[in-house]
C-alpha atoms as a printed R data frame, in Angstrom:
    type eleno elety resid chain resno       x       y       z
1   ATOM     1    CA   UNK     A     1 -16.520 -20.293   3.689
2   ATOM     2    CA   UNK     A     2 -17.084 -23.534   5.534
3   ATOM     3    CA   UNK     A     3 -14.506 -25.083   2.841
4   ATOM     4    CA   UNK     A     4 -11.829 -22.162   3.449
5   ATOM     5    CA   UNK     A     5 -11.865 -22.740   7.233
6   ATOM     6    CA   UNK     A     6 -11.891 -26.719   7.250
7   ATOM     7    CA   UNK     A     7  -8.500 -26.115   5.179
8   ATOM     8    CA   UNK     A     8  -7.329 -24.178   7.691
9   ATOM     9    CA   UNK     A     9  -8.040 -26.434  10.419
10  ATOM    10    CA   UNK     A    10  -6.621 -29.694   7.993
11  ATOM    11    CA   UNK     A    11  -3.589 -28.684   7.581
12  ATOM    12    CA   UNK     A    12  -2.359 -26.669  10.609
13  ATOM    13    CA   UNK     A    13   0.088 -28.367  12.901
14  ATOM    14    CA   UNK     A    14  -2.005 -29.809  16.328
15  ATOM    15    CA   UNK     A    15  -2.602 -27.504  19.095
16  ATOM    16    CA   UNK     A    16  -1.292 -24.649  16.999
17  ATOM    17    CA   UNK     A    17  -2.819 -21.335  17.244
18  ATOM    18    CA   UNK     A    18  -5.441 -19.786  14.324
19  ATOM    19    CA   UNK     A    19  -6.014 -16.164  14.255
20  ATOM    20    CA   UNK     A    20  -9.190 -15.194  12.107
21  ATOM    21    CA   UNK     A    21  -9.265 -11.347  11.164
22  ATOM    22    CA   UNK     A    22 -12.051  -9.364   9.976
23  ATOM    23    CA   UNK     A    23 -12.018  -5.218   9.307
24  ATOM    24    CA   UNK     A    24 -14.791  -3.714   6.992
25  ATOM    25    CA   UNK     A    25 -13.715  -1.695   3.770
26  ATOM    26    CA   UNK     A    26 -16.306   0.765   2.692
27  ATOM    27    CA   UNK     A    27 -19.591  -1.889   1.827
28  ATOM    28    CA   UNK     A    28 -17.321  -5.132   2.106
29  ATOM    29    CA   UNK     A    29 -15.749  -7.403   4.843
30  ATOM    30    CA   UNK     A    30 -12.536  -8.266   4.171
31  ATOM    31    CA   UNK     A    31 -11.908 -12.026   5.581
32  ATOM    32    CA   UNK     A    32  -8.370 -13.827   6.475
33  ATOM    33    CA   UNK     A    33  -7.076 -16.547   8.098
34  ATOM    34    CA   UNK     A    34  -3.435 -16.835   9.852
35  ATOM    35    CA   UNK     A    35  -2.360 -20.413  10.659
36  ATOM    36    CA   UNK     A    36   0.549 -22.084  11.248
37  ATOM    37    CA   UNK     A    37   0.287 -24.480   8.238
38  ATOM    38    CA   UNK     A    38   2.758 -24.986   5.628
39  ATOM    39    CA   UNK     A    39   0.635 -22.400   3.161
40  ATOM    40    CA   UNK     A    40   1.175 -21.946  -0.415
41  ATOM    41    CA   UNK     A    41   4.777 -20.639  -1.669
42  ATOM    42    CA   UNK     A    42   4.222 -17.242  -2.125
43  ATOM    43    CA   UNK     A    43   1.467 -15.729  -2.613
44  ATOM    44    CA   UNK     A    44   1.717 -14.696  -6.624
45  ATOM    45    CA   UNK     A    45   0.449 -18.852  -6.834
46  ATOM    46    CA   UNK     A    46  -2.173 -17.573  -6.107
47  ATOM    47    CA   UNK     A    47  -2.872 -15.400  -9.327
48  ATOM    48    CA   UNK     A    48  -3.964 -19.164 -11.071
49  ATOM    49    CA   UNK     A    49  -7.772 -20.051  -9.911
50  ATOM    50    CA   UNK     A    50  -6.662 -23.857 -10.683
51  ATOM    51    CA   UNK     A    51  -4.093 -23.606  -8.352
52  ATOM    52    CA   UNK     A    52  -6.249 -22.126  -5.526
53  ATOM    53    CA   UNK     A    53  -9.517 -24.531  -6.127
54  ATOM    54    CA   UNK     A    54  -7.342 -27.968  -6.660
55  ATOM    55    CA   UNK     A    55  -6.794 -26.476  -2.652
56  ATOM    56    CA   UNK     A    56 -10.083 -25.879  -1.936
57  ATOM    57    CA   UNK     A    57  -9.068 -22.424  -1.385
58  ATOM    58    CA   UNK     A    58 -10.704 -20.330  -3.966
59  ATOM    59    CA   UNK     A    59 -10.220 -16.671  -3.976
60  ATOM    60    CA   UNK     A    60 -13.673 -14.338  -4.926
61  ATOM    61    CA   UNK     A    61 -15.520 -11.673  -5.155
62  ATOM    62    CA   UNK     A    62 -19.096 -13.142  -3.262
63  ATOM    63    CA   UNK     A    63 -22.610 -11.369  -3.792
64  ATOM    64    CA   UNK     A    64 -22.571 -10.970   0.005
65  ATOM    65    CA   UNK     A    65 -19.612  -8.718  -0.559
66  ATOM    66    CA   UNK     A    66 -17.167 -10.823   1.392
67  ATOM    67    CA   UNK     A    67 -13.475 -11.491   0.252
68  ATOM    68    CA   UNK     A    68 -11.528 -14.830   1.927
69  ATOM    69    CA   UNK     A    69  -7.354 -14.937   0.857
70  ATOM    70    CA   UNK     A    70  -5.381 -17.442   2.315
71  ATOM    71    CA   UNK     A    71  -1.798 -16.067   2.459
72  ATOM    72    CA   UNK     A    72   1.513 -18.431   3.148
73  ATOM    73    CA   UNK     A    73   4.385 -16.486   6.195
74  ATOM    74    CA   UNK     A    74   6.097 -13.185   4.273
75  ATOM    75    CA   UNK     A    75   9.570 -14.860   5.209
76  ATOM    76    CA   UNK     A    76  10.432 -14.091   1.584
77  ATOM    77    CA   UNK     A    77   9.475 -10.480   1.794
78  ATOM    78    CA   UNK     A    78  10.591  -9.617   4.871
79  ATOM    79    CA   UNK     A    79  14.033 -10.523   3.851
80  ATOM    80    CA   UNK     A    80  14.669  -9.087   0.718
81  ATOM    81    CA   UNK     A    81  13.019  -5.133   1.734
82  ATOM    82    CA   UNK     A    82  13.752  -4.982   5.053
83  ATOM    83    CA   UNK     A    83  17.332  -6.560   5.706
84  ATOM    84    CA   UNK     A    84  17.919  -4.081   8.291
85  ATOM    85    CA   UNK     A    85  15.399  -6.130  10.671
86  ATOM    86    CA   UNK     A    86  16.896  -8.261  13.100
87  ATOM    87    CA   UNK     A    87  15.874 -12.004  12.873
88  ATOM    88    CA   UNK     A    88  13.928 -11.930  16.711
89  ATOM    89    CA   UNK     A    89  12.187  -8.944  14.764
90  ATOM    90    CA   UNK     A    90  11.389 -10.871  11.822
91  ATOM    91    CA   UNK     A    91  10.259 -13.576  13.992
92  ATOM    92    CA   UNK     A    92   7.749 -11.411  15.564
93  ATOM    93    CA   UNK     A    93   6.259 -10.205  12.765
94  ATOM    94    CA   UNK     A    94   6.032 -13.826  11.195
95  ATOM    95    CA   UNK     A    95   4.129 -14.787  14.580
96  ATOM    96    CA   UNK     A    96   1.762 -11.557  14.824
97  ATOM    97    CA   UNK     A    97   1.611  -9.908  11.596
98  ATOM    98    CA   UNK     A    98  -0.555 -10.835   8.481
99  ATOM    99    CA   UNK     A    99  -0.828 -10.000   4.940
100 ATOM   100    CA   UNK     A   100  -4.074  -8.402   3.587
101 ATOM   101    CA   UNK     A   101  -4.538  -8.128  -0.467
102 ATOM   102    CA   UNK     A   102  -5.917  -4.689  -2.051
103 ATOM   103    CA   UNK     A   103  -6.944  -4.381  -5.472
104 ATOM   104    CA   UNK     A   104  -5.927  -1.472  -7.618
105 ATOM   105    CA   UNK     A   105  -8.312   1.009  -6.768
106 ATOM   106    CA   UNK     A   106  -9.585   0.071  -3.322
107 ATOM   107    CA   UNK     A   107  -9.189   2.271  -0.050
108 ATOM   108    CA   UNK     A   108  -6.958   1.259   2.669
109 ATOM   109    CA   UNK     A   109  -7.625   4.193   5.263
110 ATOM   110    CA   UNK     A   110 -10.286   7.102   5.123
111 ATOM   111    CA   UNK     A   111 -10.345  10.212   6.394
112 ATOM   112    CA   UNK     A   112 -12.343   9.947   9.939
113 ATOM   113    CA   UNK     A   113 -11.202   6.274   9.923
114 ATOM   114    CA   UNK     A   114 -10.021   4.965  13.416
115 ATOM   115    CA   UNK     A   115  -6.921   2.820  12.931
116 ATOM   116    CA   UNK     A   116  -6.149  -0.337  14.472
117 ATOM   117    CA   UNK     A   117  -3.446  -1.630  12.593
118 ATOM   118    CA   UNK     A   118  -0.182  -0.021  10.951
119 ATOM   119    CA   UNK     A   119   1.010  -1.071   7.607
120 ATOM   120    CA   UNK     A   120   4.147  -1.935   5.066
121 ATOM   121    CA   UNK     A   121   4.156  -2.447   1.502
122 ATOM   122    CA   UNK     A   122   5.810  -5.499   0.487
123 ATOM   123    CA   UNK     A   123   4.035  -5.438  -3.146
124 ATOM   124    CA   UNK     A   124   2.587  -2.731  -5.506
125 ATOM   125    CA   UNK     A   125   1.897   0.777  -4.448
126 ATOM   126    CA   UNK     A   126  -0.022   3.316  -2.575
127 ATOM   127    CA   UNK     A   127  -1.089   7.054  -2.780
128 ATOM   128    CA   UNK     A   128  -1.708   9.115   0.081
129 ATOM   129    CA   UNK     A   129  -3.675  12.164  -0.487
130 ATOM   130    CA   UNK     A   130  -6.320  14.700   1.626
131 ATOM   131    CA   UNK     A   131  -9.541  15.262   0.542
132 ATOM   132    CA   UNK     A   132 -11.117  18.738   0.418
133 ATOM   133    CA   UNK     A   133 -14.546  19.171   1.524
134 ATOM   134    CA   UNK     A   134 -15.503  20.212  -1.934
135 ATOM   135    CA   UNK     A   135 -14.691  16.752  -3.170
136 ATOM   136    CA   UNK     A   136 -10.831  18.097  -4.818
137 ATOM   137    CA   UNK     A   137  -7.597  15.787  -3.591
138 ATOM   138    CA   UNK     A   138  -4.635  17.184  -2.530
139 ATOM   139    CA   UNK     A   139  -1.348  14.510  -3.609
140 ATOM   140    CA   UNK     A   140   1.064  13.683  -0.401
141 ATOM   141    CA   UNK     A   141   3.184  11.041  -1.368
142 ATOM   142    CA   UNK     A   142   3.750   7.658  -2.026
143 ATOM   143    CA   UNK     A   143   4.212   4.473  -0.366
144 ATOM   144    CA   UNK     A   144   6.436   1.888  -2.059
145 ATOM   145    CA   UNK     A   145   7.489  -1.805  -1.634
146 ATOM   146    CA   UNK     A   146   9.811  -1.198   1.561
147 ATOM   147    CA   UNK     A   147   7.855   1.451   3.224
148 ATOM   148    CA   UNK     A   148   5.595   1.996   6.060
149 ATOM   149    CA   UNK     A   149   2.553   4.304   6.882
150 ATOM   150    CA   UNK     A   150   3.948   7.033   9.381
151 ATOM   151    CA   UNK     A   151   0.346   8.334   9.661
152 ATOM   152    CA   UNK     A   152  -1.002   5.384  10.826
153 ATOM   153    CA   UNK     A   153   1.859   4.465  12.933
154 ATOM   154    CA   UNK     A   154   0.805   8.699  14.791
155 ATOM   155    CA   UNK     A   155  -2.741   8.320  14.314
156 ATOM   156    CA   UNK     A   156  -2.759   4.402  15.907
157 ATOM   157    CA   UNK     A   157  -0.892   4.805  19.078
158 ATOM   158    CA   UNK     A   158  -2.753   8.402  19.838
159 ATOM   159    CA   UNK     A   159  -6.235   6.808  19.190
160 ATOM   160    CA   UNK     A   160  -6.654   9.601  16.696
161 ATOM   161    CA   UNK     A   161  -8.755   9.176  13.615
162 ATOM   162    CA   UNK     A   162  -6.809   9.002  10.155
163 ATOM   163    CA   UNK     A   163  -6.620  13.032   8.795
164 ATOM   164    CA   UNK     A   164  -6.147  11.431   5.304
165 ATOM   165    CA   UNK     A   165  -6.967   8.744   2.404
166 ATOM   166    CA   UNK     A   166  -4.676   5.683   1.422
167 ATOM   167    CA   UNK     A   167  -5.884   4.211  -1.696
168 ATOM   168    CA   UNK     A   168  -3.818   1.196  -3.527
169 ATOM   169    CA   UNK     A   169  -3.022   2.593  -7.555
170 ATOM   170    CA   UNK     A   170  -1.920  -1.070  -7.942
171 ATOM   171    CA   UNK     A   171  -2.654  -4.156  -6.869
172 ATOM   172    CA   UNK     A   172  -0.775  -4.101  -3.620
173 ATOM   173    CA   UNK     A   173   0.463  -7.368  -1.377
174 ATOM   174    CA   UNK     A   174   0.681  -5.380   2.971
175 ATOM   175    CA   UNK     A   175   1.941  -6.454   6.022
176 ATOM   176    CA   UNK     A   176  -0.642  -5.662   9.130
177 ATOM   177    CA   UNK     A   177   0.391  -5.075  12.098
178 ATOM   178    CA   UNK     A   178  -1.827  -4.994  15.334
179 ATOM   179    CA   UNK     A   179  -1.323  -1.386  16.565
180 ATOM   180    CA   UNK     A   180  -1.688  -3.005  20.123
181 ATOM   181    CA   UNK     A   181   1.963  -4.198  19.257
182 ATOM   182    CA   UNK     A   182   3.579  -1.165  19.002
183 ATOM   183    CA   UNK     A   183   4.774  -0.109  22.619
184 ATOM   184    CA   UNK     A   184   6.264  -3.560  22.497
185 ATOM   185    CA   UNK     A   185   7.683  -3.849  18.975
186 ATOM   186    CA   UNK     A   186   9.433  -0.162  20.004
187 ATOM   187    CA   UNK     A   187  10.973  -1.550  23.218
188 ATOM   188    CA   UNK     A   188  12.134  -4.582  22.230
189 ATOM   189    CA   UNK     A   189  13.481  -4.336  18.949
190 ATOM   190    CA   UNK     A   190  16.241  -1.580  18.060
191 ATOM   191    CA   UNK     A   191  16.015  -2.344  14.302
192 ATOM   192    CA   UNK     A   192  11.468  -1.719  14.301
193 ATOM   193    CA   UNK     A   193  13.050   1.999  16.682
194 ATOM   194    CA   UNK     A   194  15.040   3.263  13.883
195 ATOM   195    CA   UNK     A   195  12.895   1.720  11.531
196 ATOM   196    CA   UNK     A   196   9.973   4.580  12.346
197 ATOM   197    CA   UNK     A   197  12.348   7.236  12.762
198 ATOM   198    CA   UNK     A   198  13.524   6.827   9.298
199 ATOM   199    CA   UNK     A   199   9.928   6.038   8.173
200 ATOM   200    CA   UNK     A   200   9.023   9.473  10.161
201 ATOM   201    CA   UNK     A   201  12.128  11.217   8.455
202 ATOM   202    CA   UNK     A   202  11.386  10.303   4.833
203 ATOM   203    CA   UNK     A   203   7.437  11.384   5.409
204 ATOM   204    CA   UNK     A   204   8.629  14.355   6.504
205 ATOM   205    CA   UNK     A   205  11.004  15.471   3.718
206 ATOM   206    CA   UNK     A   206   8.584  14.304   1.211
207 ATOM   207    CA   UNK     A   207   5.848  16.311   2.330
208 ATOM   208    CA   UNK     A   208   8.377  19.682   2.276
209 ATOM   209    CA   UNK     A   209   9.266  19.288  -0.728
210 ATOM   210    CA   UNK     A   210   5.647  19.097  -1.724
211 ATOM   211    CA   UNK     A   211   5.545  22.374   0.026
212 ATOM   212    CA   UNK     A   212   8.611  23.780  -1.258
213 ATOM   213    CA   UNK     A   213   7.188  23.360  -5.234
214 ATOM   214    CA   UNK     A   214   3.593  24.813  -4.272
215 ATOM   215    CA   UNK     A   215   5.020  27.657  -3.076
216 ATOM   216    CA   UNK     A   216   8.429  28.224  -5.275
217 ATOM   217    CA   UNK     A   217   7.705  26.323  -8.496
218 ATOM   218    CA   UNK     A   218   5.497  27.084 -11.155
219 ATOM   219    CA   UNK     A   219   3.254  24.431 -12.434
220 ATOM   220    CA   UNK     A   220   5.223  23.687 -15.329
221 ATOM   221    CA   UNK     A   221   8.209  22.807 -13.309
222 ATOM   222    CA   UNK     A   222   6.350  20.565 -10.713
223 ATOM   223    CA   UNK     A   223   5.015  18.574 -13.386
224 ATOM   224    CA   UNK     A   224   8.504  18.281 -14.769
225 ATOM   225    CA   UNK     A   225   9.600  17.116 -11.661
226 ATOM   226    CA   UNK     A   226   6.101  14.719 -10.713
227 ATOM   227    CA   UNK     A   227   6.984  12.942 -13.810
228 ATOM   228    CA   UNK     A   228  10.753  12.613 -13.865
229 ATOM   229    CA   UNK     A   229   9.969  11.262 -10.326
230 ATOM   230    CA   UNK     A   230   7.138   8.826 -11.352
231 ATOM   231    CA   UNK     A   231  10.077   7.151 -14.048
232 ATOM   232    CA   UNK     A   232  12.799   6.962 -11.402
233 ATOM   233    CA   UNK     A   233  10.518   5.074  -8.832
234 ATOM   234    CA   UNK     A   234   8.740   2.629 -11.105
235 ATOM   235    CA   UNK     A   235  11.684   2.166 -13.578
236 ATOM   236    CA   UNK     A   236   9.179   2.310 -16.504
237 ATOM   237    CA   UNK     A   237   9.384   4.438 -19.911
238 ATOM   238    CA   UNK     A   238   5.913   3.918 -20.160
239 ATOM   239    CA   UNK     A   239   4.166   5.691 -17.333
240 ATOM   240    CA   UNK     A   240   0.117   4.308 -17.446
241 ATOM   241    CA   UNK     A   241  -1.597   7.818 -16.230
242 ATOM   242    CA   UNK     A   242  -4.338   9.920 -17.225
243 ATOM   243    CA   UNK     A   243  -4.032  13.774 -17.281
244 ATOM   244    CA   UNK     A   244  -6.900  13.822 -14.841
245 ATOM   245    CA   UNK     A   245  -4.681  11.693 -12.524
246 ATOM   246    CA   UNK     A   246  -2.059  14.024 -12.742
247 ATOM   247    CA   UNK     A   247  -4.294  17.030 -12.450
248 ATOM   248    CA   UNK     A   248  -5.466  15.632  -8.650
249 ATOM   249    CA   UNK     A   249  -2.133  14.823  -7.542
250 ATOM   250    CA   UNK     A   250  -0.888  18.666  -8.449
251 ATOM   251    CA   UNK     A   251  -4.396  20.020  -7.595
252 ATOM   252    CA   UNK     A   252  -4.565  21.849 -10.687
253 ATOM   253    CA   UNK     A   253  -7.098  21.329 -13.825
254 ATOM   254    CA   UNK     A   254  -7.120  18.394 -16.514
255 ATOM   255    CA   UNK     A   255  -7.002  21.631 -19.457
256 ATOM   256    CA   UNK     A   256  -3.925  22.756 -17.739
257 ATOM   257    CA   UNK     A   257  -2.076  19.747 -17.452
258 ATOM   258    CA   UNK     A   258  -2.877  18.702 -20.981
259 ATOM   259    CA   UNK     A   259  -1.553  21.927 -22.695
260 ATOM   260    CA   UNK     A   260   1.578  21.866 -20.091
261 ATOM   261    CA   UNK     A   261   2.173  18.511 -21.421
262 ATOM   262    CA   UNK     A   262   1.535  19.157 -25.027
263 ATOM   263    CA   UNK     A   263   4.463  21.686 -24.558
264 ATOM   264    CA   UNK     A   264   6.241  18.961 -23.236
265 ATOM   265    CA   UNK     A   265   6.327  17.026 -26.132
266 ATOM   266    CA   UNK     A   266   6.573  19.483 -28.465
267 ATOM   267    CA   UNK     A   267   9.992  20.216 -26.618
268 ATOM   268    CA   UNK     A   268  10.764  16.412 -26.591
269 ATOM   269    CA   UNK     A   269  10.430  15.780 -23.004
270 ATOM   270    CA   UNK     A   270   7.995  12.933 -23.488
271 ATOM   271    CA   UNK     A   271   5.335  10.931 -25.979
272 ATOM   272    CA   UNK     A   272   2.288  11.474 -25.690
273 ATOM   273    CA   UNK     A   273  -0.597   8.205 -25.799
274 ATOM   274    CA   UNK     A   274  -3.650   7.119 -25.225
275 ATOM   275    CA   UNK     A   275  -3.775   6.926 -21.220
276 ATOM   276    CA   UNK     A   276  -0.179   7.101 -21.349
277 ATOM   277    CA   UNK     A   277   2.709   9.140 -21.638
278 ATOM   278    CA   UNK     A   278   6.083   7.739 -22.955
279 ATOM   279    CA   UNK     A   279   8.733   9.752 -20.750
280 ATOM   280    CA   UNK     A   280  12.037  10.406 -22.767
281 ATOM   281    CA   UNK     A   281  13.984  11.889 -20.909
């Protein structure tokens, strides 16, 4: 740790400022810096452990349960999923905002959670679902590169505690955003305004149409359209899923959505594999 923060202070510009965050996630502490140095390209260099210790900024898993990143300025993001932003806006978020790395698997929010920051997905994915006090999940929707947590956005500026769990499916690259920032993002920039209202609007229709299948469609049809829907948003043939998976995000059984998909195939909807299903369609 000593290393990671002498790097910091090396190679930031004099008299510039360094912000040092720290939020816990379940038994770990999750440790960045924000500087004002020139960084590292993008942050897929990263991905090469050579590349991160010739910089004396190596990236790990510690026994003390602590994880240090060192992420370069999202310019790069920023401008190719949100071109609707304004540049002041950009600016802004370049100055305050900072990027936190999940691994596939890891939860971003909990149910009961107080949140202090909102989020945006510039890389990978996220499920949003509510837990049942039994221990079942019940699927909301998804966050993709380009989209933002209305939830936390509600939840954040009311001081409320999160009513649901975020949980990255794939290794997912956010933006954090103080939620103290908020009243002054909405003020002061017209493109962040109708930026949540259409982040607000989109929640909203996703979760009735959720709605509209429990209650008008019968299993075999949602699946039909949870998996059609999976291929259009990740662009893949190949869709890497379990039929447990599906079975929590449809709050139905494993047995059911096996035989449902058996049908499936037998009809020529889709291929059937190993932790995988081949969608032909």
């Amino acid at each position: 740790m000593v290393n990671f923060l002498s790097n910091t202070l090396r190679y930031s510009p004099e008299k510039s400022r360094i912000i040092i965050y720290t939020r816990a996630q379940g038994d770990e502490v999750i440790f960045s810096v924000k500087d004002q140095g020139n960084g590292i390209d993008y942050i897929k260099r990263l991905q090469s452990p050579a590349v991160a210790i010739s910089l004396g900024i190596f990236v790990n898993r510690f026994n003390s349960n602590i994880h240090m990143a060192y992420y370069s300025q999202p310019t790069v993001a920023l401008d190719s999923l949100f071109p609707q932003f304004e540049p002041a806006l950009k600016a802004f978020l370049q100055e305050n905002a900072h990027l936190v790395r999940v691994a596939a698997g890891e939860q971003i929010m909990r149910t009961g959670q107080y949140i202090r920051a909102t989020v945006m997905v510039l890389e990978g994915r996220v499920k949003l679902y509510r837990e049942g006090e039994e221990g079942g999940e019940f699927f909301m929707y998804y966050l993709e590169p380009g989209d933002a947590c209305a939830l936390s956005m509600i939840c954040a500026t009311k001081q409320q505690t999160s009513q649901v769990t975020a949980k990255a499916v794939e290794d997912t690259l956010l933006l954090s955003i103080p939620i103290m920032l908020m009243d002054e993002m909405m003020k002061q920039f017209k493109t962040w305004y109708y930026f949540v209202l259409e982040t607000y609007r989109a929640r909203y229709e996703e979760l009735l149409v959720v709605i509209d299948h429990i209650a008008f469609k019968s299993m075999d049809e949602r699946l039909y359209f949870y998996l059609s829907g999976q291929y259009k948003k990740l662009a893949k043939r190949e869709l890497r899923i379990t039929h447990q998976e599906i079975a929590a995000d449809l709050n139905s059984s494993r047995e059911v959505i096996s035989r449902l998909l058996k049908k499936m195939e037998q009809r020529g909807d889709l291929r059937l594999h190993r932790s995988a299903i081949e969608w032909l369609k």
